[in-house]
N, C-alpha and C positions, 0 to 999 in steps of 0.2 A: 530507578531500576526495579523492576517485579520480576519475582524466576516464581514459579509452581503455581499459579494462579489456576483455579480450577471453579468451575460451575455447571448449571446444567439449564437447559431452557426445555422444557416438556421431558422427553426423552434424548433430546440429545447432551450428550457431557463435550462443553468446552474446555481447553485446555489453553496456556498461554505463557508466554515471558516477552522481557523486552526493556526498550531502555525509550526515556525521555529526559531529553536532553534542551534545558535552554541557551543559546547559540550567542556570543558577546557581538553580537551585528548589531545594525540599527535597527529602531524599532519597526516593526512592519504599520504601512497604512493607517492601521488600525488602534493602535499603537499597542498590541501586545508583541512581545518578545518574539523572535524565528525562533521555532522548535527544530532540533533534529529527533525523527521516532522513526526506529526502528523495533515491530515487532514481529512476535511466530507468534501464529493461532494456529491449535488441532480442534476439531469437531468430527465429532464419533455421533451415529447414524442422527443425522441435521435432515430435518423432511425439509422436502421440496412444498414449498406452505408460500403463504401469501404473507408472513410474515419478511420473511428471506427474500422473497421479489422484490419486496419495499426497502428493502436493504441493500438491495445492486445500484449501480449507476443507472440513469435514465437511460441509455439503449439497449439495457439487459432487460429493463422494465418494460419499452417498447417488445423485445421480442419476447419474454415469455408468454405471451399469447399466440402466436406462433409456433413456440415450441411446445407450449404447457406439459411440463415435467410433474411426474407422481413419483411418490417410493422416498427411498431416504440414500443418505451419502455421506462419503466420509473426506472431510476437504482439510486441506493442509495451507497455508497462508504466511509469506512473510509480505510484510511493508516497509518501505523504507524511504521517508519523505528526507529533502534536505534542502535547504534555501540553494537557489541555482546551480541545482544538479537535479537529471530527471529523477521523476519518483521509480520507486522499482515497488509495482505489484504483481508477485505468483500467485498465483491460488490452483491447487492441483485438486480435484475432483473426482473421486473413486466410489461411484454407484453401488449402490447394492442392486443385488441381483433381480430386487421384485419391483425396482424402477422401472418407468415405461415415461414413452413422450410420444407427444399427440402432435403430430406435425396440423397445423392448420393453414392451410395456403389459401389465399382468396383467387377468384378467379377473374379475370378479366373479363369484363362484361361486352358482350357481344349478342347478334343473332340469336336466341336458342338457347344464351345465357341468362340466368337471371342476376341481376344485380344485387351485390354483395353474398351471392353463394360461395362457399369453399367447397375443399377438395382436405380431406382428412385422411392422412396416412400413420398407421398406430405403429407403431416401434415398442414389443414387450422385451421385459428382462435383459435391458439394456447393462452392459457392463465394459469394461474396458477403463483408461484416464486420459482424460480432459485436462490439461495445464493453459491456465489464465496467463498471457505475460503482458504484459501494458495494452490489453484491447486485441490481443490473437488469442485466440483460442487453439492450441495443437492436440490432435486427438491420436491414440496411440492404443494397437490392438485392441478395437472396438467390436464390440459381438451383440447383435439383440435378433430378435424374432419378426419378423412379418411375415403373417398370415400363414404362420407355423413353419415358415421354413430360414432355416438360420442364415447370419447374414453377417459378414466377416470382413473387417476391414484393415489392415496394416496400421494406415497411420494419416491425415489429414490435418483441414484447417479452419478455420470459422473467422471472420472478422464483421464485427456488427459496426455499420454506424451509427449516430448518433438520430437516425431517424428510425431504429430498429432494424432495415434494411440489413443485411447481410448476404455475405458472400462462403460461399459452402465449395471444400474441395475434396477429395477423396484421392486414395490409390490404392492400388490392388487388392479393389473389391470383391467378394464372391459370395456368390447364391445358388446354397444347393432347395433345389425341390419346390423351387416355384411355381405355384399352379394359377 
């Protein structure tokens, strides 16, 4: 068991508690003992860096080229592994305000097209929360800027698969002053 666990990695201050637990089952495969772990992680302004991409699961690493996020953020995280029961991952994600994401879409190549061009849409001073629940993503009163006119969203969803692939929804979107 750890309670006040506290660090920093550049500028961001980690925070943390939690419990590890060796479990009186058989021994796994491997033959180390089944853990149950449960923990809370806090992270106070964490950049969006190349560090932290390499630290997601492989389809978050697929799409952050896609998305390529700047700025920094402040995420909240429980985990909760246990031999046959699913795992429970939250992680809630609350931007700061000078965050931006760089949608990069490629284009399907055709006619006229040129192969392997995109299509780049900049999203500034994105803000709003983003909550991680086992591979959804739910987005809730989101606000960023394109091309200076603000952009407001209630609440959506994101679900990435394992080949980066994702599927994007939205509801009661609005844009004022789009030129």
């Amino acid at each position: 068991k750890f309670e006040g666990m506290r660090g920093d990695n550049g500028q961001a201050i980690i925070t943390g508690s939690g419990v590890v637990k060796k479990l009186p089952l058989p021994l796994l495969p491997n033959g180390e003992p089944p853990l149950e772990i449960d923990l809370k992680i806090q992270a106070q302004n964490l950049p969006f860096n190349n560090d932290l991409r390499d630290a997601l699961q492989p389809a978050w690493q697929k799409s952050w080229e896609i998305i390529n996020p700047t700025g920094y953020s402040d995420i909240a995280a429980r985990i909760h592994v246990e031999p046959g029961k699913p795992d429970v991952n939250h992680i809630s994600i609350t931007p700061h305000a000078d965050s931006h994401i760089v949608l990069v879409i490629p284009r399907t190549p055709h006619e006229g097209v040129e192969p392997g061009s995109t299509i780049e849409l900049r999203m500034e001073n994105v803000r709003g929360r983003f909550d991680f629940d086992n591979g959804k993503v739910s987005m809730n009163d989101v606000d960023f800027f394109f091309h200076g006119a603000p952009i407001h969203f209630n609440s959506g969803s994101v679900v990435v698969e394992d080949s980066g692939r994702f599927a994007l929804a939205v509801s009661e979107l609005e844009v004022k002053g789009l030129q």
